[in-house]
N, C-alpha and C positions, 0 to 999 in steps of 0.2 A: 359498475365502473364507468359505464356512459351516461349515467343518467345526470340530468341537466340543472343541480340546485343550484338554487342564487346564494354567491357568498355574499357575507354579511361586508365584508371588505377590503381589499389585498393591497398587501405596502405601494407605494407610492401613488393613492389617491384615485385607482382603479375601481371604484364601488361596485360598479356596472357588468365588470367582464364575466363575470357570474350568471348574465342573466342569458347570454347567447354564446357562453362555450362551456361543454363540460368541464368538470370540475377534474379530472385528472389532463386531460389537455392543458387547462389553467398552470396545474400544477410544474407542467412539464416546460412548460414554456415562458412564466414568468420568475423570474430573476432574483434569486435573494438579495436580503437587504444586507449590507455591511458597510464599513469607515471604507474610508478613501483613504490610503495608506501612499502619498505624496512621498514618502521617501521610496519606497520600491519605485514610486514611477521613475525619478531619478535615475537610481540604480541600471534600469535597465534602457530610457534610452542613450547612459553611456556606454552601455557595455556593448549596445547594438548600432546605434546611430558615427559613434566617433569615428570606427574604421570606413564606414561610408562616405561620410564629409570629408575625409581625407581623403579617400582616393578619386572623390568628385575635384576638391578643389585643387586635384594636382594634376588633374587631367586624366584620368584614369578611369574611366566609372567603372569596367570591367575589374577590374581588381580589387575596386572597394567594394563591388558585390559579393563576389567572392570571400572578401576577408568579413562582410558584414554575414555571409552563409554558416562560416565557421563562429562567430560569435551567437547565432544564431543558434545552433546545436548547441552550445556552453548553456545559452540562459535557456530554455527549454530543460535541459537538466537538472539544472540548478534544483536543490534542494534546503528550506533552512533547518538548519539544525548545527550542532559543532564544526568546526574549523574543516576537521580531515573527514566528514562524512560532504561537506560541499564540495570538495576540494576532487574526494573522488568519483561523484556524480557529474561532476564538470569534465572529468579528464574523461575518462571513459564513455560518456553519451558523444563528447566529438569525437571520439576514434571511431565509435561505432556511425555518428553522421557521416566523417567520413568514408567510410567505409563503403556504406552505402551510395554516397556521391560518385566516388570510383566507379562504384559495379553501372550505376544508371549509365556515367558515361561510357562505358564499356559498350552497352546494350543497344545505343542507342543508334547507333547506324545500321543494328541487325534487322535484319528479314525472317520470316518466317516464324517456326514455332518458338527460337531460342527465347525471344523478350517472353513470351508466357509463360515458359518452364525457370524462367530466371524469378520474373516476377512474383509466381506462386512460390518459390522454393525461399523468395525473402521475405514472402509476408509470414509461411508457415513457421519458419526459423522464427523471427521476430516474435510470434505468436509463443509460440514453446518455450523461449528462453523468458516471456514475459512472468510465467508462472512460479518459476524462482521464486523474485522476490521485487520489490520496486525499482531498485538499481538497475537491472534488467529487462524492468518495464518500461522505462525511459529510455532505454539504451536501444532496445525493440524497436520501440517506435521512430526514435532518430536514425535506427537502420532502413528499415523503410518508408519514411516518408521526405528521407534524402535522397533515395534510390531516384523516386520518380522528382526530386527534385533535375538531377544530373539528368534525367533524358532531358529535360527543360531548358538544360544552359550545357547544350553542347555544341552549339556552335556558336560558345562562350572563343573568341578570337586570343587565346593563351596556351603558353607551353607548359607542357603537363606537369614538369616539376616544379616550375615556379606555383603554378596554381595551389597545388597539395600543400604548399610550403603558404601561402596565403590563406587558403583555409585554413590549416593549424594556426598560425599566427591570429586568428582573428578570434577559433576557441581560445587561445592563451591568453589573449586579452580580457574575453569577458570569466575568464576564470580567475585572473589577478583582479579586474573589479569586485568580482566576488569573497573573495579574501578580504580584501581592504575593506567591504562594507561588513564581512563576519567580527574581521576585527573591531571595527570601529561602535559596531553597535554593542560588544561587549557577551556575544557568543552565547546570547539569553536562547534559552530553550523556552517555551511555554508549556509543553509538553513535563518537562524536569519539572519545574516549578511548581505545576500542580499537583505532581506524584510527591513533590518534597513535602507541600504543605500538609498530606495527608499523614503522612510517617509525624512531621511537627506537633499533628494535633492531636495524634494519637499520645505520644508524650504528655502532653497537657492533661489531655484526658486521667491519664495513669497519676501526673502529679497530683490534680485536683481530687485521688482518694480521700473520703474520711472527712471531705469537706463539704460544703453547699453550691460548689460548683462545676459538680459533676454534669448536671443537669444541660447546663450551660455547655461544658466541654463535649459534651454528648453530641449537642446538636450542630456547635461547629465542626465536630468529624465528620457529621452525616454532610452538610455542605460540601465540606471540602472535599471529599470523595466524589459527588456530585458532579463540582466543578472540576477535579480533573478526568473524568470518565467523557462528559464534554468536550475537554480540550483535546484531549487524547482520540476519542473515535472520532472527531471533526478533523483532526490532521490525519489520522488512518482514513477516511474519505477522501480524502481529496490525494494522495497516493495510488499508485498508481499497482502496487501489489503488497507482500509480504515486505516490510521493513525491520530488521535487526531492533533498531532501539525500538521504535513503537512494540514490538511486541516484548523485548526485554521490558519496557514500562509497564505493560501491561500484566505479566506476570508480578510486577513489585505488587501492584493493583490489588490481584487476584489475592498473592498472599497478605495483602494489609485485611482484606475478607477476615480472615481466621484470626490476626492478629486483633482487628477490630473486638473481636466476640471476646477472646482472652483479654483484652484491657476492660471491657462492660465488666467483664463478674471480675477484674480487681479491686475496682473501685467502687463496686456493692457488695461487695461482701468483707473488705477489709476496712481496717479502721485510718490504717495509717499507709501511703506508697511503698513500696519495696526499694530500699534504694538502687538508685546506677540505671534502672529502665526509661527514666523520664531523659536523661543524659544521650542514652543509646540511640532511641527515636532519634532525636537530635542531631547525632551524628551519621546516622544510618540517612537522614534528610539531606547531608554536607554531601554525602556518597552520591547522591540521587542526583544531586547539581552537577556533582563534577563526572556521569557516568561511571561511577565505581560500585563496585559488589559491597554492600553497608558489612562492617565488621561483623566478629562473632558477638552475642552480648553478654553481658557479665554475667558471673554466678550469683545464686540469690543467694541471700545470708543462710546461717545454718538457722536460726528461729524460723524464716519462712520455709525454705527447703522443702518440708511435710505438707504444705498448705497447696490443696489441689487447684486452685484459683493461678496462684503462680506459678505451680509445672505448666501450666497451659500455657502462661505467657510465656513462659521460658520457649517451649516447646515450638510458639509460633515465631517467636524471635529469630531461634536456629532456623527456622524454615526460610526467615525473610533472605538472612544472610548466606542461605543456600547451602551449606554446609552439610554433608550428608551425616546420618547419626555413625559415630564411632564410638561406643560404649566402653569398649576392652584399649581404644584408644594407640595398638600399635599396626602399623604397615600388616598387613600379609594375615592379622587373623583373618576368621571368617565373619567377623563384622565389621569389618573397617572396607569401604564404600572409598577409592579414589574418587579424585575429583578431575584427574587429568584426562582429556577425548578420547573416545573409541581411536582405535590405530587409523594411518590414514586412509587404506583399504577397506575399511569398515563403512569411516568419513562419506568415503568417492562412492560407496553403495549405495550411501543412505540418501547421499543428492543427486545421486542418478533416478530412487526408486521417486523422489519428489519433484524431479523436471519429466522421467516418462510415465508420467499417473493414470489414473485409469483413465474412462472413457471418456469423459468432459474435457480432460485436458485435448485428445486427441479432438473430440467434435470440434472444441475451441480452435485448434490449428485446420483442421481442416477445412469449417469456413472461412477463414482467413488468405486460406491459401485458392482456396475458389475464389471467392470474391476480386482477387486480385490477378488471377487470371481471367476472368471474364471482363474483367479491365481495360484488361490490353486487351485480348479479341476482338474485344467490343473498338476499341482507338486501331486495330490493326484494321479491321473490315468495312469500317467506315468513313465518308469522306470529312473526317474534323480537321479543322486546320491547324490545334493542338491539342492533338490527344492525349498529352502526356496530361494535361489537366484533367481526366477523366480518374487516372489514375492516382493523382492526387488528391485528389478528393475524394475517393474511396477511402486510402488511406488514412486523412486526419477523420472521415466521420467514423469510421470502422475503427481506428486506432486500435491497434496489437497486444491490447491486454485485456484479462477475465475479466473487468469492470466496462466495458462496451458492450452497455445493452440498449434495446429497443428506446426506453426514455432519454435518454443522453443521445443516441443518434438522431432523434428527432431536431434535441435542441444544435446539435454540430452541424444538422442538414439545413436546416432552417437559417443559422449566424452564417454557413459559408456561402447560402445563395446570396444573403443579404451583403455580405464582407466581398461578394466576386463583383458584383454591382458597382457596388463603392469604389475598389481599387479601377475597375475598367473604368468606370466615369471619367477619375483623377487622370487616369492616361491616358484619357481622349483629349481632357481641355489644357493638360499641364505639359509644357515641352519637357524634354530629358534635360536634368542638370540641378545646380541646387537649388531650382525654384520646385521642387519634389522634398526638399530636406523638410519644410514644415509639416506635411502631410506621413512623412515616415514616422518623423519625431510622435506627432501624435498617435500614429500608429501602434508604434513603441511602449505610448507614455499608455497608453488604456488598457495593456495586454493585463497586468498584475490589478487593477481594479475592475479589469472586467473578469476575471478568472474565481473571483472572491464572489464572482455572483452567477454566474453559470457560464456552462460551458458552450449555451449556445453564443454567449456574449462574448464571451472568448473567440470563437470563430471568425465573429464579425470584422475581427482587429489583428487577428492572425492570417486571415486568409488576405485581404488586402496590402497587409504587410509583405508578404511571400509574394503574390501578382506581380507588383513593384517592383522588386527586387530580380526577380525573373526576367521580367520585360523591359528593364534599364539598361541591361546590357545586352541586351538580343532584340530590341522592338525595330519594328522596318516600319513606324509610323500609320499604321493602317486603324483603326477602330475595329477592336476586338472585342467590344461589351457584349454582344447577340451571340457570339460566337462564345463568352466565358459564360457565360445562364446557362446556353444548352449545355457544355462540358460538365459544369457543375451538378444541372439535374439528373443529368445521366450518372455520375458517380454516386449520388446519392440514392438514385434506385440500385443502382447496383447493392450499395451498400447494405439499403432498407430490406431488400426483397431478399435474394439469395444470403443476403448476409445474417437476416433476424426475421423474417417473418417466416421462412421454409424451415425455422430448426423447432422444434418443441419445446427445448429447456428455456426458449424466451420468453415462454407466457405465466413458466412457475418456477421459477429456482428451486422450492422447494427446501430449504435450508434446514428445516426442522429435521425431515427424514436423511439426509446427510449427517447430520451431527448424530443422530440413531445410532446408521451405517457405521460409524469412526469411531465410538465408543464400540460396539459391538466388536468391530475388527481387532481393535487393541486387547476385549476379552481374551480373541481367540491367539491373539500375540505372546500374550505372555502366558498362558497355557499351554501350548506350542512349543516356546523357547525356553522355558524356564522349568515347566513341566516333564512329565513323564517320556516325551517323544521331542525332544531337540531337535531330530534329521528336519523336524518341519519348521523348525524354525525359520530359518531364511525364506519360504514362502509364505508365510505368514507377517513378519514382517515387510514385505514388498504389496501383500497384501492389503495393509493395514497405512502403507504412508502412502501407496494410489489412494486407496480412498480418501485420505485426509487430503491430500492434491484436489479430489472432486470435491471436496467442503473447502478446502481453499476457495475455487473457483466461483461456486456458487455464492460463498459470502462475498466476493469482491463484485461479484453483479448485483446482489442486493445494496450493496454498501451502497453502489452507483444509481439505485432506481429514486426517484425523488419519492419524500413521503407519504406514506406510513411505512413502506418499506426498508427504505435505509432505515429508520429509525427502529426498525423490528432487525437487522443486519445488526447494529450499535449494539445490543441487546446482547445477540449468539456472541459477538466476538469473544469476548475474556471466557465462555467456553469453550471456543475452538481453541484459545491460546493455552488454556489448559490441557488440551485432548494432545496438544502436539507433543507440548512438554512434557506430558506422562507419555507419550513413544517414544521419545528424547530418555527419558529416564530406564524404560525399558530395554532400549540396545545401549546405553550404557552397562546396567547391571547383566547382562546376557553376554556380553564381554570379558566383564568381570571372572562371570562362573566359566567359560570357556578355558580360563586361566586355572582352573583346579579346585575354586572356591563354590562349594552347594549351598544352596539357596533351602533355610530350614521348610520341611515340607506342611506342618501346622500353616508358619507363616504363609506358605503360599498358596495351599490353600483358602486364608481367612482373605487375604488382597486378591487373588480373584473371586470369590463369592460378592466381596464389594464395589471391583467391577462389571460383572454380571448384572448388581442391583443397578448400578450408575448406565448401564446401556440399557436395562429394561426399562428403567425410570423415562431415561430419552426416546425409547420406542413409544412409550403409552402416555407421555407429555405429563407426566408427573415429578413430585419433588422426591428425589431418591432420601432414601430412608439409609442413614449412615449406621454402619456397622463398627463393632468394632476391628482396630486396625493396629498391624504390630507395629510398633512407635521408634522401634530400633531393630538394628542388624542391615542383614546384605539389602534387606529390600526396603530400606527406608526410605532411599530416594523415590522410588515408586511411589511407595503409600503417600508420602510428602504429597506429590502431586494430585495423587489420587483423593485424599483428604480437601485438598484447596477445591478439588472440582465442585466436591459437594457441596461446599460453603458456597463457592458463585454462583450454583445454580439455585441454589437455598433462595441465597438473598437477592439475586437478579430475577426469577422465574419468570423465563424467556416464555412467550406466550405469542397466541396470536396467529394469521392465517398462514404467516410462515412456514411454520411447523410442516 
């Protein structure tokens, strides 16, 4: 890990940095390459800079800081993807900034232990609810990293309800920017678009049976699977947790795996396409675009019907489109598999046992909530002149979610000494007023091109941005620059030390033996609940989705480590999305049978012998050896899942020191 090779040469004309820093430092600290995406910069110094400029040029800087705080939370949120998933990352990260604004200033005239026990109780919450899902992870983190904003601008000179009302208005602003730019750009997904192409060329593939361009069709599948497996874990990276569509994509993903192998031996072993399949892809591609579940697919002719090549595709088809098998085809027998949610007492079980998980989730909260007590202690006991900058700074390098590891703090510690520097300079030489709006703007204008290249760079343009903003309406003219270095390196040892070098699990995530752990626990899930001894079902289950919370955890720190790492994280994912979705499938059908309907016992015995194989296979870092598996009845949606695993891990074979 420290040893000192010279690289051969790293983007932007660095030949040299190879020869006098190690090669993981390198890694950590220099900057991916990417476009400069000139519209996002647009985007966002309107949605940040406008309400400031107003309320400078109306005399007001106080309020247009304020309203520029609340727009500030909006784009921070912000998310791209469809209309009503921006729409409610926008609204809910400002309630939750707000929130937090509120609580700081609340705090901030307190003495004594209260600001500690406050503080820890919002980084630990923050932390907690990060593990959800991404929505949550942003929401986290605008909770508290506006907390310690409000100690910062409390002796912001405004009455409390106009301000709150300034804030909102200033998220509601950059959330109607938001909109208008989702609209205008036409609600492209890149994520959709690559999952669609795949389902398209799988079509192709199926059409091109019988001819000479199978071969061809062949390799453009492999591509386009490629390419959106890229696009897909490049946007699940840079997320901030468990996201809804990405990992709905990710499942279409998983099952195009199985559907893949069934279009290969169509198109080799028959002469002519089966019709309506090449049509279906197609449309199941339409579905993909517009986030809809792809229909059921046609029946195959009664000439093919017999031919084992097309039960497979039949078979993986139904799979794509989710549909559980119902053979007997009416309500209420014992083989017809609703499709309608566990009740919502079941629901509220299942997302209690996945926000209170096992021990990682708790380590994870509970350095969070140190850290930002020793924070304050640390600004309570000594003489800073603002301490509330110690605690900020904690904050954005430590940031409130399972992807805050050691590498990434480096690069947050490193951009916000350099981003504190910057901003103090500007408000040593620049008086207050709108001879500061060009240096904001640019502030602004660099956050979405430097975010596309690391996060230390990111810092650089967010911390300075925030300084400003702080000090505009509360500055008494003094030079703060000696005074913002020191705050800042103190937060970041805080952050470093007590935060990531005193825990264990920061030197090895370990993701390999997590995905073991989670296959195994599901073993004993549906053994448990399905099995001869039910009473144990519900601890078994709570069981089984703590642990998958600890493989959450760990893969969202890998996701974050820079390479080889992450790229070994890219790898486990569409296992993990599979392990969830076969626990998802299991307290659905444990549901089902609770309602009167038994689970035949052949069958469940043959589906767990083939999860047994799929968790031992994960323990001993081998390709599990597929069984066979009963194709219909109550537990089809199980084996559904249980089948796709094999095939991802077949075709992905996750490898490597992760393990």
């Amino acid at each position: 890990m420290g040893s000192r090779r010279r690289l051969p040469r790293l983007p932007g004309g660095t030949a040299g940095v190879g020869a006098w820093a190690p090669e993981w430092l390198v890694r950590v600290v220099w900057p991916r390459s990417a476009p400069i995406r000139w519209a996002e910069a647009v985007h966002v110094v309107v949605a940040l800079v406008f309400p400031l400029a107003a309320g400078m040029f109306a005399g007001s800087v106080a309020e247009g800081s304020v309203a520029f705080l609340g727009a500030l939370a909006g784009y921070i949120a912000d998310r791209k993807g469809p209309l009503r998933k921006r729409v409610t990352y926008n609204v809910l990260g400002c309630c939750f900034g707000l929130a937090g604004w509120v609580v700081g200033l609340r705090v901030s005239a307190a003495a004594g232990w209260l600001p500690v026990v406050v503080f820890a109780a919002v980084g630990g919450v923050g932390a907690l609810i990060s593990v959800v899902n991404g929505l949550l992870s942003a929401s986290g983190f605008l909770l508290l990293v506006f907390a310690c904003i409000g100690m910062g601008t409390s002796n912001l000179t405004l009455v409390q309800v106009p301000a709150l009302l300034l804030f909102a208005g200033g998220g509601a602003w950059a959330t109607a920017v938001s909109v208008l730019v989702c609209l205008v750009d036409g609600r492209r997904v890149p994520e959709r678009q690559g999952v669609a192409e795949v389902y398209r060329a799988v079509g192709r593939l199926v059409g091109a049976t019988g001819t000479d361009r199978v071969p061809r069709a062949r390799s453009e599948l492999v591509d386009a699977g490629r390419a959106a497996w890229d696009t897909l874990t490049g946007a699940r990276a840079r997320s901030g947790g468990r996201d809804v569509e990405f990992r709905r994509l990710a499942a279409l993903l998983n099952a195009a795996v199985v559907l893949t192998d069934a279009a290969v031996r169509v198109a080799r072993t028959r002469s002519s396409a089966p019709p309506g399949y090449q049509a279906w892809a197609d449309s199941a591609a339409d579905a993909v675009l517009r986030g809809l579940t792809p229909a059921a697919p046609p029946a195959p002719p009664p000439e093919a019907a017999q031919d084992t090549a097309v039960q497979q595709l039949q078979y993986a088809c139904t799979a794509v489109a989710d549909r559980p098998g119902r053979p007997t085809g009416e309500p209420g027998s014992a083989d017809f598999l609703p499709t309608v949610p566990p009740p919502l007492g079941q629901r509220l079980t299942a997302l209690a046992d996945r926000v209170l998980g096992g021990r990682q989730t708790w380590e994870h909260v509970a350095r969070m909530a140190l850290c930002m007590a020793v924070a304050q202690m640390v600004g309570s006991v000594t003489d800073l002149y603002r301490s509330y900058w110690v605690l900020l700074t904690t904050a954005i390098v430590l940031k409130p979610d399972a992807g805050s590891v050691f590498a990434r703090s480096v690069q947050r510690c490193l951009g916000t000494i350099v981003g504190t520097g910057i901003g103090a300079m500007v408000l040593d030489l620049v008086p207050t007023g709108p001879l500061l709006l060009p240096f904001i703007t640019l502030y602004a204008a660099m956050l979405p091109i430097a975010m596309a290249r690391s996060f230390g760079m990111f810092a650089i343009f967010l911390t300075p941005l925030v300084v400003t903003i702080i000090d505009i309406g509360t500055r008494t003219g003094e030079s703060l620059f000696a005074a913002r270095i020191l705050d800042t390196t103190i937060g970041c040892a805080i952050a470093l030390v007590p935060g990531y070098l005193l825990w264990p699990t920061t030197w090895r995530p370990r993701l390999g033996t997590h995905t073991g752990k989670a296959a195994r626990a599901l073993h004993r899930y549906l053994d448990d609940a399905l099995g001869t001894n039910p009473a144990r079902g519900p601890a078994a289950r709570r069981h089984a989705y703590n642990t998958l919370a600890d493989l959450r955890i760990a893969l969202q720190r890998t996701f974050s480590e820079p390479p080889p790492m992450s790229t070994r994280a890219a790898t486990w994912w569409p296992v993990v999305v599979q392990l969830e979705r076969t626990a998802d499938a299991i307290t659905v059908t444990t549901a089902h049978c609770a309602g009167g309907c038994a689970a035949d016992r052949h069958a469940l015995h043959q589906l767990s012998r083939a999860l047994d194989e799929l968790a031992t296979a994960l323990e001993r870092h081998r390709t599990p050896n597929l069984p066979n598996l009963p194709r219909y009845g109550l537990l089809h949606a199980i084996t559904q899942e249980a089948e796709t695993s094999y095939r991802v891990i077949a075709a992905l074979e996750p490898a490597g020191d992760s393990r």
